[in-house]
Phi, psi and omega in degrees: 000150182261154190308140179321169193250307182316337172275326184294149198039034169251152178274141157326172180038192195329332217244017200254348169256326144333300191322305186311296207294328191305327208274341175341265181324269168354299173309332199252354113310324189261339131003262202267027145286309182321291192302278201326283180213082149330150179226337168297113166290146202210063188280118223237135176235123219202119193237152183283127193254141165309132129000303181297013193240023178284143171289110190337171206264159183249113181351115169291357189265004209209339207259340154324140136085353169287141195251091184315135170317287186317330167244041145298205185207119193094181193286173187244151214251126155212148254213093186243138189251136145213140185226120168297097206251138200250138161093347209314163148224013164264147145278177189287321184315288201291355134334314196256327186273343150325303198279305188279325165295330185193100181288340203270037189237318154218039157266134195285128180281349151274021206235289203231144182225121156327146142238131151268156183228351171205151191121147162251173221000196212294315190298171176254124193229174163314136181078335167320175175206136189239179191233130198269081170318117177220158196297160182078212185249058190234023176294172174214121208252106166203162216225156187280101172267357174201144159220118168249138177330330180216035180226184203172105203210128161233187190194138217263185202266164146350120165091352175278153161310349167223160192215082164205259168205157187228134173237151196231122157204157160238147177220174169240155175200125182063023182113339193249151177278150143233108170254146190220136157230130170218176183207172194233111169193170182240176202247158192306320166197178201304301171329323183269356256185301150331275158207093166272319212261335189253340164244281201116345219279286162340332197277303209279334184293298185296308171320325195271333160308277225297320187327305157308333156288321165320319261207291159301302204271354156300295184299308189305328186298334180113350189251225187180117203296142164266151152066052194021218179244109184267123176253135169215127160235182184194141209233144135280063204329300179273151185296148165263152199287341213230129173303166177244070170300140138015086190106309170258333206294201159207182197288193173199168203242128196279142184289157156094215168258011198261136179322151183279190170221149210228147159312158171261177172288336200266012179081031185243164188226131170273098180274167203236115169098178220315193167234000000 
């Protein structure tokens, strides 16, 4: 796969994440130049959500010390970014270990920067942990709880803006790549919750990250998005009672027509009916 247009010509090792925070006041002009006019559809949705819309049970070898959606604030939100890649020369396998070898391959880097801060060598396994640099008080600090050959799922720590889980995965379908991101999440404490849900301001921000990714990872990939992008959401008034561990939590039902998914014994997720 060829390198990200987000990546280029940035150095390697110790000096690549520094390069990023530098680039920052630019980026974030060219950001909501990007937002303002986007030419890329970006089609957004938004439904009352279910019991059936809790976020998968969480590993029990991995859910210490994670700061779980029941001890957020506000409704639980969950959230799928999907995009449609025409033309790919990556599978889905090599889409995600791409993504997981270096997430900064395709999160727009004026927005968000990856740091790994704990894991050994290079692959991304169970229990790494990264720390997401974004401009302001938005780092957000989270860690690997589940990896599949085309999936890729965190969940986040203490101190991130949110407090639930995020899944990274790919499939082919009709000839085609599908990357999806989606996530279950509430906003981390009253301050984030101000503004996600009440300025708006944290929501419009974050869309617009993963959108670019939904978007980056169409280029890295080799393609080129069909049919813009679809954000579908489901809103979940009430808090949830029960940690969602492993074992105790309960199932949940994937929104639209796209297969549901079920966790594995290895803290990855299985999907169930077609691909």
């Amino acid at each position: 796969m060829s390198l990200s247009p987000w990546s280029h010509g940035l150095p390697d090792g110790p000096l690549r994440v520094p390069v990023l925070l530098a680039r920052w006041p630019l980026g974030m002009a060219l950001v909501m130049w990007r937002y303002l006019w986007r030419v890329t559809a970006v089609h957004r949705s938004e439904t009352d959500g279910t019991e059936q819309d809790r976020p998968p049970p969480l590993p029990a070898d991995v859910a210490e010390g994670l700061q779980r959606d029941e001890a957020g604030v506000g409704p639980l939100l969950r959230r799928r970014y999907t995009v449609r890649i025409t033309g790919a020369s990556a599978t889905p396998d090599e889409v995600i270990a791409r993504f997981a070898h270096d997430p900064n391959c395709g999160a727009p880097s004026e927005v968000a920067v990856f740091e790994k801060v704990d894991g050994a060598g290079e692959e991304t396994g169970v229990g790494d942990e990264f720390l997401i640099r974004m401009p302001g008080p938005w780092n957000g600090p989270v860690r690997v709880i589940g990896r599949e050959e085309d999936s890729l799922r965190l969940a986040t720590l203490p101190g991130h803006l949110e407090a639930g889980q995020i899944e990274f995965r790919c499939r082919t379908e009709d000839g085609e790549l599908v990357f999806e991101i989606e996530s279950w999440a509430r906003s981390g404490d009253r301050l984030s919750h101000l503004l996600y849900t009440k300025l708006r301001l944290a929501k419009e921000m974050q869309l617009n990250m993963w959108v670019e990714t939904c978007l980056g990872i169409a280029r890295d990939a080799g393609g080129r998005a069909r049919g813009g992008v679809r954000v579908g959401t489901r809103r979940v008034p009430e808090p949830a009672t029960a940690p969602g561990v492993a074992g105790r939590g309960h199932g949940y039902a994937a929104p639209d027509s796209a297969p549901s998914r079920q966790p594995s014994e290895n803290g990855g997720a299985r999907r169930h009916g077609a691909a």
